[in-house]
N, C-alpha and C positions, 0 to 999 in steps of 0.2 A: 203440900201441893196446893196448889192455886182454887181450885175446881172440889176439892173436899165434899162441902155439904151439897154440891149439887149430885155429884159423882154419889155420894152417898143417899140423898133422896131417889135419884133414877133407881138405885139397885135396891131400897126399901119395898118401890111401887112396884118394880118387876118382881121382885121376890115374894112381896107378900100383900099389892093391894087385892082388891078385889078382882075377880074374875072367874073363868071359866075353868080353870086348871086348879088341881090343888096347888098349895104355894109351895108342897115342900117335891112338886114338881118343878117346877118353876124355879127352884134353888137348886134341885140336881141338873138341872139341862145348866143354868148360870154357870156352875162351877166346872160341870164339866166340859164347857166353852171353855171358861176361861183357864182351864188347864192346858186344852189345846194349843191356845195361842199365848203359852206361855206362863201361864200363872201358878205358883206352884197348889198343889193337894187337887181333889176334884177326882170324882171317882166316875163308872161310866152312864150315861144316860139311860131312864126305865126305857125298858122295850115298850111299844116298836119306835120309839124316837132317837134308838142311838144312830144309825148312819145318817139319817136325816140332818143330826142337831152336829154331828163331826162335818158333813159336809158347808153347811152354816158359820160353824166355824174358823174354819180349815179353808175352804171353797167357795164360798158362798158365789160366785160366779157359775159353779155347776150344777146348781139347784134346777131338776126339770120342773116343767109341767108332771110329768111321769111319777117324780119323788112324792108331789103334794097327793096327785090322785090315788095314788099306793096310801097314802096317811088316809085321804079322805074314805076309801074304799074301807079299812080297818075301823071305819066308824067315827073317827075324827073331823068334829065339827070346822069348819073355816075360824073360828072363833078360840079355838084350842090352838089349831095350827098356826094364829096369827100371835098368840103369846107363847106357844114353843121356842117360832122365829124368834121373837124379840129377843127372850129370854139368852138365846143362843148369841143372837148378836151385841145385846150388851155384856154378854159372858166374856164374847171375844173380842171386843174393845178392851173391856177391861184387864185381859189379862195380857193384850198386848202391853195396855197403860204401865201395866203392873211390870211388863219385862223393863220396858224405859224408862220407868224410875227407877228401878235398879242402878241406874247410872249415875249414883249422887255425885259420885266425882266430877262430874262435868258442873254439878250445880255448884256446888260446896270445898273442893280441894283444889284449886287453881295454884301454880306455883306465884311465891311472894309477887316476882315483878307484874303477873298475870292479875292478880289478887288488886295490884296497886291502879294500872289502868282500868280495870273493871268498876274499883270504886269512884276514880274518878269519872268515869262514863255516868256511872247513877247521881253522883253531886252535879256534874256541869247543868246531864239533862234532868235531873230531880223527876227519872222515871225507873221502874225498873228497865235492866241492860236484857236485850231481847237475848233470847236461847241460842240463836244463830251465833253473835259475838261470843256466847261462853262458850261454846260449843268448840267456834272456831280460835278459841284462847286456852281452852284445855290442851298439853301437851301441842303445841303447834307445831312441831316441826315433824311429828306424822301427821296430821289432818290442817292445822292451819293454812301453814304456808302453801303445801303444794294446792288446796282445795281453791287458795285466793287468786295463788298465781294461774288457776286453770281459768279463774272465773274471769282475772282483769288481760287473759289472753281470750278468752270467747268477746267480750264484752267490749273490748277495745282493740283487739289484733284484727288485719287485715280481713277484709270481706263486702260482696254485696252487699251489704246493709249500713246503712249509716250508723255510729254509735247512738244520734237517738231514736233511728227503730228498733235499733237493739235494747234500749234502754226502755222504750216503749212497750215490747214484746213480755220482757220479764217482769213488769207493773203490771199487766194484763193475765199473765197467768200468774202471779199471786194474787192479785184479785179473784182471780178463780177459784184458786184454793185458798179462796179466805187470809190470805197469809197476809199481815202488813207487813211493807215494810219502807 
């Protein structure tokens, strides 16, 4: 993977720099996030931070005010709760990360003719070939074609909008989500 040693530093520092929490709290909230959202092993969080750290996980849109003051009521400093959180949330990142790299197919097994444009994609542009194009050269004839043909029907079939505000529209929200392209 691309991101290794950083992916690997973040989960060092949550796991075990310093802080207010034992680290080998800190390790069981990590993993059992990251079990939630996919990642395999990961047993369940010390009490009282399991529905807390599932919810985190799992929800993390359904976090009250209510949820924290129940933690803080039980004696739990802002300072605990702020690396529960983390803990939880880099748990469930990574066990998402972890379910989509599962996918080496998509990186790695393209069929020959697939294989042959890919490489010259990386020779012409002497960059790596964005995930999108592998993605969408993996087995193409379930996700490629129909995904392109949807895209250069929004994108250029009829409508209020000119092809370059539409073209505009979708620079602007991958710009949002960071996404180049």
């Amino acid at each position: 993977m691309r991101y290794d040693a950083f992916v690997r530093t973040l989960t060092d520092v949550v796991q075990a720099g310093p802080g207010h929490t034992p680290s080998e709290l800190r390790r069981a909230v990590l993993a059992r996030a990251a079990r939630l959202a996919g990642a395999r092993g990961g047993a369940p969080a010390p009490a009282p931070f399991g529905n807390y750290v599932d919810k985190v996980a799992q929800h993390a849109y359904n976090v009250t005010d209510a949820d924290v003051t129940a933690l803080q009521q039980a004696g739990n400093s802002d300072d605990v709760l702020f690396e529960v959180t983390v803990a939880a949330a880099v748990g469930a990142a990574l066990g998402r990360l972890e379910r989509g790299m599962r996918l080496r197919a998509v990186e790695h097994r393209h069929r020959l003719p697939e294989r042959l444009k890919l490489m010259l994609i990386r020779l012409v542009s002497m960059r790596r070939v964005p995930d999108i194009v592998k993605t969408l050269m993996y087995r193409p004839e379930f996700w490629g074609r129909p995904v392109s043909a949807w895209t250069q029907a929004v994108m250029r079939g009829p409508s209020d909008w000119s092809v370059g505000e539409r073209e505009l529209f979708a620079a602007f929200t991958s710009r949002l989500n960071q996404c180049l392209f």
